[in-house]
C-alpha positions as CSV (number, residue, x, y, z in Angstrom):
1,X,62.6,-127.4,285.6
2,X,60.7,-124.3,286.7
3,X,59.0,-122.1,284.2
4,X,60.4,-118.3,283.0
5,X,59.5,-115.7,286.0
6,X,57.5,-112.6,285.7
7,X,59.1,-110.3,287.8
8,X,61.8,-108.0,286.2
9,X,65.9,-108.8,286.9
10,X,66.6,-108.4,290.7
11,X,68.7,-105.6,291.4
12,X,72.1,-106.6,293.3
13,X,71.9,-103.7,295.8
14,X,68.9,-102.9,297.7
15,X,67.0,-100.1,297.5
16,X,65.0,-97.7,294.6
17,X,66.2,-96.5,291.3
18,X,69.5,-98.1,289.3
19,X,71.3,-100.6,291.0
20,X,75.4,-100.4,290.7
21,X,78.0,-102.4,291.6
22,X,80.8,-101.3,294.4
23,X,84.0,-100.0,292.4
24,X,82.7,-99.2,288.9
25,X,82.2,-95.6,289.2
26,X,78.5,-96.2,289.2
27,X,77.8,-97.5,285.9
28,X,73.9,-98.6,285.7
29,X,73.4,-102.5,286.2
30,X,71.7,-102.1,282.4
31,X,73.8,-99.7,280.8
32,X,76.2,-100.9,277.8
33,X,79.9,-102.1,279.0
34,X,82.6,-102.6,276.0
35,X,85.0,-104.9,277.0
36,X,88.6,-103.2,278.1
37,X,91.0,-105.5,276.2
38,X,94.3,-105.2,276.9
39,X,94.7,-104.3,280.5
40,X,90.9,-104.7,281.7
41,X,89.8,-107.9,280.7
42,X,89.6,-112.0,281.2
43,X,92.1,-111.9,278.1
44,X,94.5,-110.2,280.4
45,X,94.5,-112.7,283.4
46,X,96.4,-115.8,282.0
47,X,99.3,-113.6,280.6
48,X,99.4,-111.8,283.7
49,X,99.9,-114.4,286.0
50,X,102.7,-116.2,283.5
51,X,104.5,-112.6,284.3
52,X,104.2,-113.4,287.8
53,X,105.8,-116.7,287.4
54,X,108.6,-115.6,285.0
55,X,107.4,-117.0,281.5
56,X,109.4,-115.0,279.0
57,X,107.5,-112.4,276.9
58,X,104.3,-112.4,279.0
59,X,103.2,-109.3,279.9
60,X,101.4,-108.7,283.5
61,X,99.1,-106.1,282.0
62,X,96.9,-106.4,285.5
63,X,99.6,-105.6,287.5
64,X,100.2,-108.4,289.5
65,X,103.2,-108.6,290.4
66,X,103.4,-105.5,292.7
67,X,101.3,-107.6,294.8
68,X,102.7,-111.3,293.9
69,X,106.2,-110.8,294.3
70,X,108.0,-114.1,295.1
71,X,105.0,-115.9,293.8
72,X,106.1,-119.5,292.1
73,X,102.6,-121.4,292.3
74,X,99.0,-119.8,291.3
75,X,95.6,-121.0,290.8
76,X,93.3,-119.8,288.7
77,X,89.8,-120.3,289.5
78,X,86.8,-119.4,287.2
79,X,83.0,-119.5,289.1
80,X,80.6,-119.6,285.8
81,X,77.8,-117.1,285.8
82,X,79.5,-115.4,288.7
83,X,79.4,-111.6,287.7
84,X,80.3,-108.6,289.6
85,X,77.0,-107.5,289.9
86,X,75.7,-110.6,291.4
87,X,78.6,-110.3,294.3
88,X,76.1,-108.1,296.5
89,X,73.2,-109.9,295.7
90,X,75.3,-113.3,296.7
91,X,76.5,-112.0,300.1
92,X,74.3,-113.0,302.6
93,X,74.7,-116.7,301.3
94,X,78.5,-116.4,300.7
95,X,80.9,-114.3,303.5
96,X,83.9,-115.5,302.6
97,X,83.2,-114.0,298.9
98,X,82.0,-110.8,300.1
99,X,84.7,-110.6,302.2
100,X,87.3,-111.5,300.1
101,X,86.2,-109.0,297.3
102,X,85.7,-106.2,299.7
103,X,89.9,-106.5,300.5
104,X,90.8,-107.7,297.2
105,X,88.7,-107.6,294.6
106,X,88.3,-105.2,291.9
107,X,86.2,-105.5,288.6
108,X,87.0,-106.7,285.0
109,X,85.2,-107.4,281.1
110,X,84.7,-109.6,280.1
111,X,85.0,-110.3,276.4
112,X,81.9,-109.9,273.7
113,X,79.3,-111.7,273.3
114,X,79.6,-112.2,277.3
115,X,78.7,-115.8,277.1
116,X,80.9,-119.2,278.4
117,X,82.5,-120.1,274.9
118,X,83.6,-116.8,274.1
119,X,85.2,-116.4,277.6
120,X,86.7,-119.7,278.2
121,X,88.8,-119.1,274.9
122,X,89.4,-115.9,275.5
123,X,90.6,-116.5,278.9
124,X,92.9,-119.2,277.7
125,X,94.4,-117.7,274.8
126,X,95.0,-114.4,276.3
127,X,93.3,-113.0,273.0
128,X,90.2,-110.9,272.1
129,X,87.0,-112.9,270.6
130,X,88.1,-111.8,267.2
131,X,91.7,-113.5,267.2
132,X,90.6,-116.7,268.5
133,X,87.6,-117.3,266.2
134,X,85.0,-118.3,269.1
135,X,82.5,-115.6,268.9
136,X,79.5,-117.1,270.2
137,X,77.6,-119.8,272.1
138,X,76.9,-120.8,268.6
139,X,78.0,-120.4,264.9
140,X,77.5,-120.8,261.6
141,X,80.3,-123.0,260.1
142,X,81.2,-120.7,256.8
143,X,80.4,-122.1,253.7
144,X,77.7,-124.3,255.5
145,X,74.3,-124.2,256.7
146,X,75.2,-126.2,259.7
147,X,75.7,-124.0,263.1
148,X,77.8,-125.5,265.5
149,X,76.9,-125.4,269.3
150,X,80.4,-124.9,271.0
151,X,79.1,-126.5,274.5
152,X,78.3,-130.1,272.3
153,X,81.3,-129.7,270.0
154,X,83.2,-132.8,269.2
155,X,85.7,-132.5,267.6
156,X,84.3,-131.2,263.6
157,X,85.3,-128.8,263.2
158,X,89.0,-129.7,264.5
159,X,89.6,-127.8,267.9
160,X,93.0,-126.5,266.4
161,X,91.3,-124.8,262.7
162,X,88.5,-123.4,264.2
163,X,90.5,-122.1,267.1
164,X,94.2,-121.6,265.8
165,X,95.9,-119.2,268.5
166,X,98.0,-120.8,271.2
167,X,96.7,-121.1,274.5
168,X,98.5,-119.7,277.8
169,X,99.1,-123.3,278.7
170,X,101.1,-123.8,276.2
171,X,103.4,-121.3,276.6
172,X,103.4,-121.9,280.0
173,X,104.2,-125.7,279.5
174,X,106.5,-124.8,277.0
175,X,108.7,-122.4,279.6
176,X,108.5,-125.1,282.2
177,X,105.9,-124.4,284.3
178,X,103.9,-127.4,285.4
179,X,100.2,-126.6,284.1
180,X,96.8,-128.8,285.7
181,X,93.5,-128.0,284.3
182,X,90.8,-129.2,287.0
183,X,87.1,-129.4,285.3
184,X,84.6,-131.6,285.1
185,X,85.6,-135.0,284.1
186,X,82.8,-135.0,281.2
187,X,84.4,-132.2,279.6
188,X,88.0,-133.5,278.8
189,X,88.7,-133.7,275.3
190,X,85.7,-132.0,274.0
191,X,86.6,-129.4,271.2
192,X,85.9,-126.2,273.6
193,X,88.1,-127.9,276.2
194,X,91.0,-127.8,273.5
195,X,90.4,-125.0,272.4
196,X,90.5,-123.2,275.7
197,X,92.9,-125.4,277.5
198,X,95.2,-127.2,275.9
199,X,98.4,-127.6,276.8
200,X,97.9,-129.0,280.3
201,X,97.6,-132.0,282.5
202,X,93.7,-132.5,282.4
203,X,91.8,-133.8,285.7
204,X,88.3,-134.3,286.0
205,X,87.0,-133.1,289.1
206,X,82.8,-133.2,289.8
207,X,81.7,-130.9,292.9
208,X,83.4,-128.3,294.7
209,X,84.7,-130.8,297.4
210,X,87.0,-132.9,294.1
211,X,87.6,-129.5,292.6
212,X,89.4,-127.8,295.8
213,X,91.1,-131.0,296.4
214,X,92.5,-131.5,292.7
215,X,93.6,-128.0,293.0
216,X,95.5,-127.5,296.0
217,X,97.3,-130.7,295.1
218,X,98.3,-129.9,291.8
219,X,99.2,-126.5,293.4
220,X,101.3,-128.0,295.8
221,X,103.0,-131.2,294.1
222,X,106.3,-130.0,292.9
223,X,109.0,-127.6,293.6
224,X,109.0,-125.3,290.5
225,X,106.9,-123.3,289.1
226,X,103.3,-124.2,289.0
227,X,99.7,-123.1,287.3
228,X,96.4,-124.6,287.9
229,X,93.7,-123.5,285.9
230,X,89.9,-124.5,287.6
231,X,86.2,-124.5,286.3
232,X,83.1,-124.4,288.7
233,X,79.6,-124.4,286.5
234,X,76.9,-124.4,289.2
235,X,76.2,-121.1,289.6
236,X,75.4,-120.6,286.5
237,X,73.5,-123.3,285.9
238,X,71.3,-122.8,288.9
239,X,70.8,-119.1,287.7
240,X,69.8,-120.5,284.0
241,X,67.5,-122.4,285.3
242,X,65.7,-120.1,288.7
243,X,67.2,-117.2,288.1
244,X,69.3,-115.1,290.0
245,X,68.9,-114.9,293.7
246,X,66.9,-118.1,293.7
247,X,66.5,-121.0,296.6
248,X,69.3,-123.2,293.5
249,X,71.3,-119.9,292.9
250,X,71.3,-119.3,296.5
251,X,72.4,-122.8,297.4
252,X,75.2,-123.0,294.6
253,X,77.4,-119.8,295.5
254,X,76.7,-121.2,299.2
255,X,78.4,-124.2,297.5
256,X,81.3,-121.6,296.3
257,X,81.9,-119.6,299.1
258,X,83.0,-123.3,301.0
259,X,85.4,-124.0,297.6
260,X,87.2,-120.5,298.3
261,X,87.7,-121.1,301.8
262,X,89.2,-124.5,301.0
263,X,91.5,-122.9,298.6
264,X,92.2,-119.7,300.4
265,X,93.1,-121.8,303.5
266,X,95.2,-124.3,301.6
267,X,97.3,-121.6,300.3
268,X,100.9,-122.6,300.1
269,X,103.2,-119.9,301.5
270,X,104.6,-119.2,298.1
271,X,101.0,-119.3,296.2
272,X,98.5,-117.0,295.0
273,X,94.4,-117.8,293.7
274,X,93.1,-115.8,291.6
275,X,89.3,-115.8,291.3
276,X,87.4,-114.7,288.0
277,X,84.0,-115.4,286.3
278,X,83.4,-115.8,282.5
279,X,80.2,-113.4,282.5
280,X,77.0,-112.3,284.6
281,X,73.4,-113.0,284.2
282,X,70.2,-111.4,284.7
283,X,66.5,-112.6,284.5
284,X,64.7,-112.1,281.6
285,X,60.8,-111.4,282.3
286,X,58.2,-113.3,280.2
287,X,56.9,-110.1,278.9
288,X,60.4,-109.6,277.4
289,X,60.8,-112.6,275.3
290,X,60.5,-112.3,271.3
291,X,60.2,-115.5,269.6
292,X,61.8,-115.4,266.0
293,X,60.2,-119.0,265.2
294,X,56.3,-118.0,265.3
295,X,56.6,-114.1,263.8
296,X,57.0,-114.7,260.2
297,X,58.7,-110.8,259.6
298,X,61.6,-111.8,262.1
299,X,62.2,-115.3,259.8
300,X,61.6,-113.7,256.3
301,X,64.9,-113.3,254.4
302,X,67.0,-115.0,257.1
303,X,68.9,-118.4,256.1
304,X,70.6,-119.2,259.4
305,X,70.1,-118.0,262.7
306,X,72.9,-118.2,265.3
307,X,74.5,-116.9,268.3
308,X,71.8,-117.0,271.4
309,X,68.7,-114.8,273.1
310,X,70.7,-112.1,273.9
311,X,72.8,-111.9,270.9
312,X,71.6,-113.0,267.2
313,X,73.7,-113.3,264.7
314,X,71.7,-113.7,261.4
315,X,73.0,-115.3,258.0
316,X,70.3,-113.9,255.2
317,X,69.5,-114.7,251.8
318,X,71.5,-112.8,248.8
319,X,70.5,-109.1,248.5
320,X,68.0,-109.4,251.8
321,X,69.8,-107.7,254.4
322,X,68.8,-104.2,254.3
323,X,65.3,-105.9,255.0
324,X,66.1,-108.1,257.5
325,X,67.8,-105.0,259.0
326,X,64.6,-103.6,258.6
327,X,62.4,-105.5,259.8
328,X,63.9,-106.7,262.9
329,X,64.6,-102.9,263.6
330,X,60.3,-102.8,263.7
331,X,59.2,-105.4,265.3
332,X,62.2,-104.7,268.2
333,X,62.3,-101.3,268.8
334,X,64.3,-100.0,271.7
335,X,64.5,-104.1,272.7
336,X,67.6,-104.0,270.5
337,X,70.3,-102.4,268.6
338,X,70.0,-104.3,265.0
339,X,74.0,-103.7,263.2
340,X,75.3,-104.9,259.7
341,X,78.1,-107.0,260.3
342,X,80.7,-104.3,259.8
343,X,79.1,-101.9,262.2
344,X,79.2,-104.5,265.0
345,X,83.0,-105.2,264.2
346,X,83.3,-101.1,263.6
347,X,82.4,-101.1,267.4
348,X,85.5,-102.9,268.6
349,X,83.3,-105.3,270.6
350,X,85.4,-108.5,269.2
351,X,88.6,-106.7,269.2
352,X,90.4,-107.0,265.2
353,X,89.0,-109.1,263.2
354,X,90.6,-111.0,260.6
355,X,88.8,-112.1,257.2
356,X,89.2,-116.0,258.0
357,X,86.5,-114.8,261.0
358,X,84.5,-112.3,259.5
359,X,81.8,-114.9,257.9
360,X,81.6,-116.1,261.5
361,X,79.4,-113.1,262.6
362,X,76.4,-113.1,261.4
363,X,75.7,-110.8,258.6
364,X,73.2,-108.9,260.8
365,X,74.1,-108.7,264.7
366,X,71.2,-108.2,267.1
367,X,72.0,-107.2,270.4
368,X,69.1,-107.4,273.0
369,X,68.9,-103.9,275.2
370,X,67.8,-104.0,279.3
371,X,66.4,-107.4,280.2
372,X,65.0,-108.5,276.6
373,X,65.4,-111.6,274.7
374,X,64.6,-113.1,271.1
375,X,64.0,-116.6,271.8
376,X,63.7,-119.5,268.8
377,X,61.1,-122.2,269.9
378,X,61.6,-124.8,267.5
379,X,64.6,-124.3,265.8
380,X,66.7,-124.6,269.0
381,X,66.6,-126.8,272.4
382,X,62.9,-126.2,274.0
383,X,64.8,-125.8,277.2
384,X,66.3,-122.6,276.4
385,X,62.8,-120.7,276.0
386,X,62.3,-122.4,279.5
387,X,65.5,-120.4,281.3
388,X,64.6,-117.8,283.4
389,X,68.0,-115.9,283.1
390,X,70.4,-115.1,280.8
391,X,73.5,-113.6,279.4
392,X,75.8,-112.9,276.3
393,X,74.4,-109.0,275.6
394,X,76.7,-106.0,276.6
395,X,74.9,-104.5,279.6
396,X,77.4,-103.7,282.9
397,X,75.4,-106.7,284.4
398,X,76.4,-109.2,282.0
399,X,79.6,-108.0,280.9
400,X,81.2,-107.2,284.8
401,X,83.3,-110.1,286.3
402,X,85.4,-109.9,289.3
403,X,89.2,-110.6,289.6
404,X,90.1,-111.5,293.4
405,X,94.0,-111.3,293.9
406,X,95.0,-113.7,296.9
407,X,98.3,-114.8,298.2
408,X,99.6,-117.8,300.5
């Protein structure tokens, strides 16, 4: 595993001063982004496309069906780590992509903190961060001291208390569309994967070869209507890891552009893929990194730390949160914006919140500005103070996802 990088986030266009993505009126690849629920977002996708295929009630808030009409089968196809803002910067290693989002692509949100838990349920459920309950890559369990990781969740606590809101699939299954989630086989069954996904025919699937082949046959397999629902994590690994525009990162949406020509070209006449992302990354330069576990101000008064680099929620001791505030607010300067709990839910970045979620956020929210992050050396995984990149803060970079719209 390679070491964190000193050079500052690559920009995804060449050239000097602020980088911007095509198509989102020129918002800097730092500035903040808030996530456009309800018409703008990954929680719009799922409910959009069971429109398209005539579930009743669902509402195509995207506006599909002007260009889907007669549509009966769709696939739904979510590249990890895969942001808008990283399109341009993955185009000489992927054609087909830049291609395909140059003649139909546009950009979406996704939801907050802009992180893979938070956006696989939201994605699934059709609902903001707040309804759904998932509202980090980790979380204190209320009432405990124990924080749960959401990527190694088992099964406590039960997939269907933590996350209580019915997923698309359901209500696709339920109106008799057949529904295949294709992911890797190691993730069946685990609590995010029934959390996000229940309610369909699971299929493991490892590599992009097994996961365009699952897909167009599930896509193609009956006569009625029909929903897959497919997970590639590569990219996002490989960014993690090298960071963005790496030799890995390079080779991975290389990797990707190959799994959308399968699927593009495998089209059924009467089929649509849709092709989304669950966040962006960007690099994070040693010289930006805070470490909470070896500065003694950032730990004093806090009981539980949770969330992840970008975003920290942080559980304190009775009556120490106007010093924690405090404090952090010092020692982080312009790195962050440091909110109570009810500001950050004030600033609609969860959507509504209700109580049974509040104690979820932390009871002070830290959210990391430009490329900065507040890393925690020995309370969490060593490997994470190793990444070189990194998501889950609010900047355009992070938050930006594409939605490609193609038909059979």
């Amino acid at each position: 595993m390679t070491g964190p990088e000193e050079s500052a986030v690559r920009p995804p266009v060449s050239g000097g001063g602020p980088s911007y993505a095509p198509g989102v009126n020129k918002v800097p690849f730092l500035a903040p982004v808030a996530p456009e629920y309800g018409g703008g977002s990954i929680a719009d996708v799922l409910p959009s496309a069971l429109a398209v295929l005539g579930v009743p009630g669902a509402a195509d808030l995207l506006d599909l069906g002007a260009d889907l009409s007669g549509v009966r089968r769709i696939a739904v196809l979510l590249v990890d780590g895969l942001g808008w803002y990283q399109i341009p910067t993955a185009a000489p290693y992927a054609p087909t992509l830049a291609g395909l989002t140059a003649a139909a692509g546009r950009p979406l949100t996704c939801g907050f903190p802009s992180t893979t838990p938070v956006s696989l349920v939201t994605l699934g459920t059709g609902a903001a961060p707040g309804a759904h309950g998932v509202l980090g890559f980790t979380l204190r369990v209320p009432g405990t001291e124990r924080v749960l990781n959401h990527i190694e969740w088992s099964g406590d606590p039960a997939p269907l208390r933590w996350q209580p809101v019915a997923t698309q699939l359901e209500r696709a299954w339920a109106a008799g569309v057949a529904v295949t989630v294709v992911s890797r086989p190691e993730f069946g069954g685990s609590g995010l994967t029934l959390a996000a996904n229940r309610g369909g025919d699971y299929r493991g699937a490892a590599g992009v070869d097994a996961v365009a082949t699952t897909m167009l046959a599930a896509l193609t397999a009956g006569s009625g209507p029909t929903l897959v629902s497919g997970y590639h994590p590569d990219v996002d690994r490989d960014g993690h890891l090298s960071g963005v525009d790496s030799v890995p990162w390079r080779a991975s949406v290389a990797e990707v552009d190959g799994l959308l020509a399968r699927l593009v070209d495998g089209l059924p006449s009467d089929g649509a893929l849709l092709v989304t992302a669950d966040h962006g990354q960007l690099d994070v330069p040693a010289g930006h990194r805070f470490d909470l576990d070896t500065d003694p101000r950032l730990t004093d008064g806090v009981r539980v730390v949770a969330g992840e680099p970008r975003v920290r929620y942080l559980h304190t001791a009775p009556g120490a949160t106007a010093d924690v505030v405090a404090a952090w607010s010092a020692v982080l300067g312009d790195a962050a914006r440091v909110l109570l709990r009810d500001e950050a839910v004030a600033a609609g970045w969860f959507g509504p919140v209700p109580e049974a979620h509040l104690e979820r956020v932390g009871d002070v929210v830290v959210v990391c500005n430009d490329t900065y992050a507040v890393l925690a050396s020995r309370s969490e995984s060593p490997v994470v103070s190793r990444l070189v990149a990194f998501h889950g803060a609010d900047t355009a970079a992070e938050m930006t996802i594409p939605l490609l719209v193609l038909r059979g």
